[in-house]
C-alpha positions as a Markdown table, in Angstrom:
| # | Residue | x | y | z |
|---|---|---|---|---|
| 1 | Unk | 109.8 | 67.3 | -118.0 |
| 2 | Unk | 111.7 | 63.5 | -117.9 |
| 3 | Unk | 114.6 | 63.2 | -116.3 |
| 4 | Unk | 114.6 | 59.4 | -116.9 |
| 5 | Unk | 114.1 | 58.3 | -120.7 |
| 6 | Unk | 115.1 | 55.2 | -121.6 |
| 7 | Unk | 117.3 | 55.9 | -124.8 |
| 8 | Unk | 118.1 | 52.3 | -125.6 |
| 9 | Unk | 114.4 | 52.7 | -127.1 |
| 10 | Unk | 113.6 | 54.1 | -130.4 |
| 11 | Unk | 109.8 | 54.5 | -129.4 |
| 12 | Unk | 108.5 | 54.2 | -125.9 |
| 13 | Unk | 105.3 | 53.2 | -124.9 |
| 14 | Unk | 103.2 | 55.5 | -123.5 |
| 15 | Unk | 102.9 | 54.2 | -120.0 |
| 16 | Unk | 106.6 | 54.4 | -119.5 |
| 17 | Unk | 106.5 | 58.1 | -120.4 |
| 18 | Unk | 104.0 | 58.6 | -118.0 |
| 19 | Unk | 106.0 | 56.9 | -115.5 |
| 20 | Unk | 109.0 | 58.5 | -116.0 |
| 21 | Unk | 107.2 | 61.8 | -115.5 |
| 22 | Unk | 105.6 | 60.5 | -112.4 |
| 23 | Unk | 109.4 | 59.9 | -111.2 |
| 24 | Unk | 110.4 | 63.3 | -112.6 |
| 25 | Unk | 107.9 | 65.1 | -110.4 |
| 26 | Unk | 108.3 | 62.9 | -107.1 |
| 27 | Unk | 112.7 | 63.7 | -107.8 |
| 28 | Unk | 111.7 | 67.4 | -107.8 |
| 29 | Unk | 109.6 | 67.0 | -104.7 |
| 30 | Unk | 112.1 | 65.5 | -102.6 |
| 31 | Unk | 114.8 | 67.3 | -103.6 |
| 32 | Unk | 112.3 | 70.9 | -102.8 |
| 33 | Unk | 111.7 | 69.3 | -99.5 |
| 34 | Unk | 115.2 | 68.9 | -98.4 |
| 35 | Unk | 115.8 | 72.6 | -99.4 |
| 36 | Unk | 113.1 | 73.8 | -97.4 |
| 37 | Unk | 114.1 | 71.5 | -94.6 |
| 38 | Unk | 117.7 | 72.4 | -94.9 |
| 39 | Unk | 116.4 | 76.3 | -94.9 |
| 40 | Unk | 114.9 | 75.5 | -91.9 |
| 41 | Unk | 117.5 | 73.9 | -90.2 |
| 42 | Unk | 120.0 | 76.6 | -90.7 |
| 43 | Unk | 117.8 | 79.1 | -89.6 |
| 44 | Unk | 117.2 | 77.4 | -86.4 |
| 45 | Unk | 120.5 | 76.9 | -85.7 |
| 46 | Unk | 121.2 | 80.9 | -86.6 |
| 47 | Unk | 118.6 | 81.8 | -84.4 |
| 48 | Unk | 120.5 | 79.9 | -81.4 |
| 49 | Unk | 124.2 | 81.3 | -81.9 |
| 50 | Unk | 125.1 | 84.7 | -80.0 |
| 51 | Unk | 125.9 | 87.0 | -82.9 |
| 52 | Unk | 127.4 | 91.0 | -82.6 |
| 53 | Unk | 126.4 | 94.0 | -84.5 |
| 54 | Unk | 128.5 | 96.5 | -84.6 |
| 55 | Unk | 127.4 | 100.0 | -84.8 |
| 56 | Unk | 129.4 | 102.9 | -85.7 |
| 57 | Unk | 127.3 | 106.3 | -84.1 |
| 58 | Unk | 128.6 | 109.7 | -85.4 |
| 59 | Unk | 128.9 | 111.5 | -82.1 |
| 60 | Unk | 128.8 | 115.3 | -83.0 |
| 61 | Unk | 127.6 | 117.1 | -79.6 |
| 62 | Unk | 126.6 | 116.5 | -76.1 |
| 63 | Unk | 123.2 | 115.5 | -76.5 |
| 64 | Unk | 123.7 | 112.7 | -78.8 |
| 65 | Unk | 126.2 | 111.1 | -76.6 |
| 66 | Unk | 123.1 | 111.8 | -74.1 |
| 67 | Unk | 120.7 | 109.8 | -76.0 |
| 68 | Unk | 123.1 | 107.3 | -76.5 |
| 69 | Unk | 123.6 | 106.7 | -73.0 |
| 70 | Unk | 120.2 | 106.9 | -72.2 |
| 71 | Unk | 119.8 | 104.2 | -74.7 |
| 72 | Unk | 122.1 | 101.5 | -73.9 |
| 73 | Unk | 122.8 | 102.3 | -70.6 |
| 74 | Unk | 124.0 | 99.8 | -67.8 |
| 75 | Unk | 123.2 | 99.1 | -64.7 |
| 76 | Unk | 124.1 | 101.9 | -62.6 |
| 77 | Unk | 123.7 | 102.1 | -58.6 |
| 78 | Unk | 123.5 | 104.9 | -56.7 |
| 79 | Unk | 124.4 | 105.2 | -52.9 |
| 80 | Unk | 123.4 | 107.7 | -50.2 |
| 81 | Unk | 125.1 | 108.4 | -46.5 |
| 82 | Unk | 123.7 | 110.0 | -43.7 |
| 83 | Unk | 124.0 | 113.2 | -43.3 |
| 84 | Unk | 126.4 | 113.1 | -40.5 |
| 85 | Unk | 128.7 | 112.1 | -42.6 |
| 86 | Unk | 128.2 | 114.6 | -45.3 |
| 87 | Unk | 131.7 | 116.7 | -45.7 |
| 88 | Unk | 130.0 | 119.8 | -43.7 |
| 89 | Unk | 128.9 | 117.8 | -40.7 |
| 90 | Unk | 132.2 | 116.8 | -39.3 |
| 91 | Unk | 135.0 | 119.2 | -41.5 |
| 92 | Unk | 138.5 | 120.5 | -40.3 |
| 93 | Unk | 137.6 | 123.6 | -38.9 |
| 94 | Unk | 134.9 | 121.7 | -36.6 |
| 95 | Unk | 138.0 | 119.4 | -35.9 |
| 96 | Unk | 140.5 | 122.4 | -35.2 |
| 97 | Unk | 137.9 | 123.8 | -33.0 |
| 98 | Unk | 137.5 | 120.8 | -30.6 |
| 99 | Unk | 141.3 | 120.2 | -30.8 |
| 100 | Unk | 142.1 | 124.0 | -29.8 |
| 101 | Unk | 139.4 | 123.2 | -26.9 |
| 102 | Unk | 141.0 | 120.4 | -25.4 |
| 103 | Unk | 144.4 | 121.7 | -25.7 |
| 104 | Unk | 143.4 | 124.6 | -23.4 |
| 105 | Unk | 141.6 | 122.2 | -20.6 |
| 106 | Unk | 143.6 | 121.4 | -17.3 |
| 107 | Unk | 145.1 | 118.4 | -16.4 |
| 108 | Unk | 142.3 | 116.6 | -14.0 |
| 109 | Unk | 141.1 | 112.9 | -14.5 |
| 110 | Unk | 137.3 | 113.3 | -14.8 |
| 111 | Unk | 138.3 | 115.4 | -18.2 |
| 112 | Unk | 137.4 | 111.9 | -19.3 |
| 113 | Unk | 133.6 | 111.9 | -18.8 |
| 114 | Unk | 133.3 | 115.9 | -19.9 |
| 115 | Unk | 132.1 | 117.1 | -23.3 |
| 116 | Unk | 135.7 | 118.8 | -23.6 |
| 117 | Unk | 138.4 | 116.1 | -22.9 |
| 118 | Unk | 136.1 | 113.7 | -24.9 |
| 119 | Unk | 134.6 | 115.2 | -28.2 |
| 120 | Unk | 137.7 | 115.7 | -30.3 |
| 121 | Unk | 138.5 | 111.7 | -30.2 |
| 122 | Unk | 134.8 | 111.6 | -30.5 |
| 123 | Unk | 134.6 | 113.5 | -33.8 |
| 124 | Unk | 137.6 | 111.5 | -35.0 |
| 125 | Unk | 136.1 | 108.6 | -34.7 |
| 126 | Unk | 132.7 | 109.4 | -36.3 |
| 127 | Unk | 135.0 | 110.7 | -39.1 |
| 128 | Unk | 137.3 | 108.0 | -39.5 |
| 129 | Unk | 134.5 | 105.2 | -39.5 |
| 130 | Unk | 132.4 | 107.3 | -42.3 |
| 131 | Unk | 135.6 | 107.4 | -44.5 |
| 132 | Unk | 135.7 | 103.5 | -43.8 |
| 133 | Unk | 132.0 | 103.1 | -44.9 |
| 134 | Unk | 132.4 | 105.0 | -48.0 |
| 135 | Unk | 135.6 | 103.5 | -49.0 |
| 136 | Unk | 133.8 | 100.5 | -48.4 |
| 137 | Unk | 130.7 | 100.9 | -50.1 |
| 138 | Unk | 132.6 | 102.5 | -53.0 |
| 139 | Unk | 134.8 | 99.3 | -53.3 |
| 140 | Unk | 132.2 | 96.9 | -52.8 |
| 141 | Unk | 130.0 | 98.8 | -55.5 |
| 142 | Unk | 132.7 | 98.9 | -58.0 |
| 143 | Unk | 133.0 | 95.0 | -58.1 |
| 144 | Unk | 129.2 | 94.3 | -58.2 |
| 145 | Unk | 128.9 | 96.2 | -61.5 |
| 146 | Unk | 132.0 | 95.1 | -62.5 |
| 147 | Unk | 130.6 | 91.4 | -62.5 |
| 148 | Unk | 130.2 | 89.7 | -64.9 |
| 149 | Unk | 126.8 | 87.6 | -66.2 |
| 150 | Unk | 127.1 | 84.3 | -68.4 |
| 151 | Unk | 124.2 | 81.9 | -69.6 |
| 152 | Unk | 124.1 | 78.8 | -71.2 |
| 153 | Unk | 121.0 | 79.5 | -72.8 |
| 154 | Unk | 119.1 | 83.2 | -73.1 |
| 155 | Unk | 117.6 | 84.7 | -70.6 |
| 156 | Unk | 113.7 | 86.0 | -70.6 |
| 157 | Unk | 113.5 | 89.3 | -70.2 |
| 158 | Unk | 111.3 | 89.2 | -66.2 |
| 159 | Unk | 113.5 | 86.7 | -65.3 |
| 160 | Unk | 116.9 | 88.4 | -66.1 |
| 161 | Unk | 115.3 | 91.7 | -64.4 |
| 162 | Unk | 114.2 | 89.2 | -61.7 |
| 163 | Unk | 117.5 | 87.7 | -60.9 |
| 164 | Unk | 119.2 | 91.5 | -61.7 |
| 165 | Unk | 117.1 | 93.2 | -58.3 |
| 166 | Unk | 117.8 | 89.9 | -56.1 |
| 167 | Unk | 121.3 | 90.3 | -56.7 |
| 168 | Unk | 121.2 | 94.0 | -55.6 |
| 169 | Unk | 119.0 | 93.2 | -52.6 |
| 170 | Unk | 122.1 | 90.4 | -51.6 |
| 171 | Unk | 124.5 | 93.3 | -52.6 |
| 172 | Unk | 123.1 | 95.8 | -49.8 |
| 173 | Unk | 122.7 | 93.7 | -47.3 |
| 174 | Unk | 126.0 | 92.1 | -47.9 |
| 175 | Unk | 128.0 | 95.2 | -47.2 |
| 176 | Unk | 126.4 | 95.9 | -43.6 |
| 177 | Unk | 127.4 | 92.5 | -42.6 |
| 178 | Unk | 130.8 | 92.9 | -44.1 |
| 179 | Unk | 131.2 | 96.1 | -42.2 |
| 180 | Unk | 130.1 | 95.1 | -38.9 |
| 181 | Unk | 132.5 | 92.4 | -38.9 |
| 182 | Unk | 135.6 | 95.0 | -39.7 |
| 183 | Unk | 134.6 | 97.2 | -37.1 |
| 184 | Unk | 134.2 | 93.9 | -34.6 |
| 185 | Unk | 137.6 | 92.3 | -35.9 |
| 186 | Unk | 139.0 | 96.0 | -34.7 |
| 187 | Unk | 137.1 | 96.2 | -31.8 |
| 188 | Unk | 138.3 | 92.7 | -30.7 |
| 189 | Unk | 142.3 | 94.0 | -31.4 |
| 190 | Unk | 142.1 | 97.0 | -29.4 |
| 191 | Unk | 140.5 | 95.4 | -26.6 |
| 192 | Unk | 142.8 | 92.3 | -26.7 |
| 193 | Unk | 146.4 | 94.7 | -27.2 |
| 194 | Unk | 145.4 | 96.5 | -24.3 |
| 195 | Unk | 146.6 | 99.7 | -25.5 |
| 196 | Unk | 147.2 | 103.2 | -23.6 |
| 197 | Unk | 145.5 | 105.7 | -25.7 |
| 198 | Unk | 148.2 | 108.3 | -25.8 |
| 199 | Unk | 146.0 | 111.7 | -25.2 |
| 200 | Unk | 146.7 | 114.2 | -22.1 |
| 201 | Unk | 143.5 | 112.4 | -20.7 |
| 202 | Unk | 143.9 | 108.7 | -22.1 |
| 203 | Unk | 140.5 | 107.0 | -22.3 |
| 204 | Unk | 141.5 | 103.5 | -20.7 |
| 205 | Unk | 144.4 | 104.4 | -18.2 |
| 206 | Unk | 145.7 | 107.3 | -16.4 |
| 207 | Unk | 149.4 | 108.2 | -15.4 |
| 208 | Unk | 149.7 | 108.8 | -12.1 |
| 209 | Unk | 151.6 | 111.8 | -11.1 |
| 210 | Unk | 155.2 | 111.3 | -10.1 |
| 211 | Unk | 156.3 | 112.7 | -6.3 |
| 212 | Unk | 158.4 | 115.8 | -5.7 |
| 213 | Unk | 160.1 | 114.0 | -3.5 |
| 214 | Unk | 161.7 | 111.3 | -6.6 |
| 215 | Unk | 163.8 | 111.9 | -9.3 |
| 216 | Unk | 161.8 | 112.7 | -12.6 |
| 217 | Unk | 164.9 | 111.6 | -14.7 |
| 218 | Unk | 165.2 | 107.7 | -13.1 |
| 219 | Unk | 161.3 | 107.7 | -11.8 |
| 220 | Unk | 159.4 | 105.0 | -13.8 |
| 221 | Unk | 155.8 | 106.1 | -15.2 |
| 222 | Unk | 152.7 | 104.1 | -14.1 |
| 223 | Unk | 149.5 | 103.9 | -14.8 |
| 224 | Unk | 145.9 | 103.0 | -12.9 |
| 225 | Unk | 143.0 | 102.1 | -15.4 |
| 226 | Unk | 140.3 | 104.8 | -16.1 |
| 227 | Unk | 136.8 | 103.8 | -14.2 |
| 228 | Unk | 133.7 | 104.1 | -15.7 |
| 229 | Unk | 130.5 | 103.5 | -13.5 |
| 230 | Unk | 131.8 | 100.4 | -11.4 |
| 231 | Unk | 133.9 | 98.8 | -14.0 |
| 232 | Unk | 137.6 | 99.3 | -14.7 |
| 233 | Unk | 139.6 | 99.2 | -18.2 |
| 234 | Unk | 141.9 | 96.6 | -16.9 |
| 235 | Unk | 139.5 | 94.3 | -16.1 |
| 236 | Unk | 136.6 | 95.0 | -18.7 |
| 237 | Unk | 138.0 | 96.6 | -21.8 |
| 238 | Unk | 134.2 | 97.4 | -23.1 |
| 239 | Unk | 133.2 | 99.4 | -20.1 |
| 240 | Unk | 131.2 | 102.5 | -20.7 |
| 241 | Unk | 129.1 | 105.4 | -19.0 |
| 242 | Unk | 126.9 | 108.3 | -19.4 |
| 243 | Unk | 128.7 | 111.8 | -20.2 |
| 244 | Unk | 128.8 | 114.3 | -17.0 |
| 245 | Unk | 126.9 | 116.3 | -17.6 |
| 246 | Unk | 124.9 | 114.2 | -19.6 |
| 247 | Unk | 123.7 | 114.4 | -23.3 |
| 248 | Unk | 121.4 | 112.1 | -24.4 |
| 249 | Unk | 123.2 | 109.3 | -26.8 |
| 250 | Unk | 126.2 | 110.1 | -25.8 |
| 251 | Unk | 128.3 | 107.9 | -24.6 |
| 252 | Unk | 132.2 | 107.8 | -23.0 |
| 253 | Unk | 134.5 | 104.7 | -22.4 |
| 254 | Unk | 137.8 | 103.0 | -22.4 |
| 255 | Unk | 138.0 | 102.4 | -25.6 |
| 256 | Unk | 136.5 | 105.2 | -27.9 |
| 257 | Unk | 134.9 | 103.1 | -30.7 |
| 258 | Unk | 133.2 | 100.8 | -28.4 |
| 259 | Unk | 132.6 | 104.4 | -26.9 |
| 260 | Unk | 131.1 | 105.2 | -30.8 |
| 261 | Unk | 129.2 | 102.1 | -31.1 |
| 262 | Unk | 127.3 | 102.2 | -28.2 |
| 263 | Unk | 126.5 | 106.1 | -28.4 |
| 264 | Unk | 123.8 | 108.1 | -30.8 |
| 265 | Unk | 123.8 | 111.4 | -32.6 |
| 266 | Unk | 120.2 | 111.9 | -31.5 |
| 267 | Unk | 122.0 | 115.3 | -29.8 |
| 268 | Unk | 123.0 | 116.8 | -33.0 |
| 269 | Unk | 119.0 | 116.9 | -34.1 |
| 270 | Unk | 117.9 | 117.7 | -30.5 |
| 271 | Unk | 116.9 | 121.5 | -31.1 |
| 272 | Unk | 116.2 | 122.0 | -26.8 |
């Protein structure tokens, strides 16, 4: 092959033919090696861009949507609660028992330190705050995975499943913290308001009986704060004591979810 002869020539010389060959072959080469480094740079450059397949799977019954899932599954997290938070451990008939209990106690001031005049707010309370953790963890959950991971280059397999369980280990300790401050934030308003608890035994401050001798239409209410060990409500919002009779963990104050932090459910599993 001679892609260069000289046609201005009616006969060339030999040695130009063989030079115009030698030209021939070294064109061919080059041009061979800039296809193959061409090639080679367009399939690097493929091998760097993000690219989507799309798959179209004929779903015909359960267990193929199964497999499926168990395929390309995400990341999925499950949570557990203590038990005493379980929907049998504190229910509404449990609730409508302790609230028909203290409806049926008399009217005297240490009903505050008793089992009776103190387990429905108690029970509440326990209930109330394992709603509050569940909505919480629910809420905090649902953002996590609905997060959303970007790279600027791709991530090796280990290291991605490295980075994937640190995240989760900040997750869960994330939502304790997070918690503990709510309850403290509320804590720190009920303690600061200064509010009556509005029960037939309040937790912080009793009403003091009005005279038979006064008026009950024009007589103005007033309250003493509750006691509990040597400390008053008025004076020391966070005061607490031991129940009378006592049960272990349990513990009564002026204000009932200081009252809850400070107390245990060791009772519950106490089979004596």
């Amino acid at each position: 092959m001679n892609l260069f002869p000289k046609t201005t020539k009616a006969v060339e010389h030999e040695h130009d033919i063989r030079v115009q060959r030698l030209a021939t072959r070294i064109c061919i080469i080059l041009f061979l090696l800039l296809l193959l480094l061409a090639l080679v740079i367009l399939i690097f450059y493929s091998s760097l861009t993000y690219t989507v397949n799309i798959k179209i799977a004929d779903i015909s019954s359960v267990n193929d949507y199964v497999k499926l899932a168990n395929k390309y599954k995400n990341l999925k997290l499950e949570s557990s609660f203590h038990d005493i938070c379980s929907p049998t451990a504190i229910n509404d008939e449990w609730i409508g028992i302790l609230f028909d209990s203290y409806t049926h106690l008399d009217h005297s001031p240490l009903q505050v330190y008793t089992f009776q005049g103190t387990a429905l707010t108690h029970y509440q309370a326990l209930k109330a705050m394992c709603n509050l953790v569940q909505e919480t963890v629910c809420t905090t959950q649902t953002l996590f995975l609905n997060s959303t991971v970007i790279t600027l280059e791709i991530t090796d397999k280990d290291a991605f499943e490295k980075d994937t369980n640190e995240a989760i280990e900040q997750f869960q300790q994330n939502i304790p913290n997070s918690f503990i401050h709510l309850l403290q934030r509320v804590n720190g308003l009920n303690q600061a308001n200064g509010l009556v608890f509005v029960f037939v035994y309040s937790s912080n401050w009793r009403m003091l009986p009005v005279r038979d001798d006064i008026n009950t239409q024009s007589a103005i209410i007033s309250y003493e704060p509750q006691y509990y060990g040597e400390c008053n409500c008025a004076t020391t919002a966070t005061s607490t004591q031991q129940l009378e009779p006592v049960i272990p963990g349990y513990v009564v104050g002026c204000l009932s979810l200081e009252a809850r932090l400070q107390s245990t459910i060791e009772c519950r599993y106490d089979a004596s």
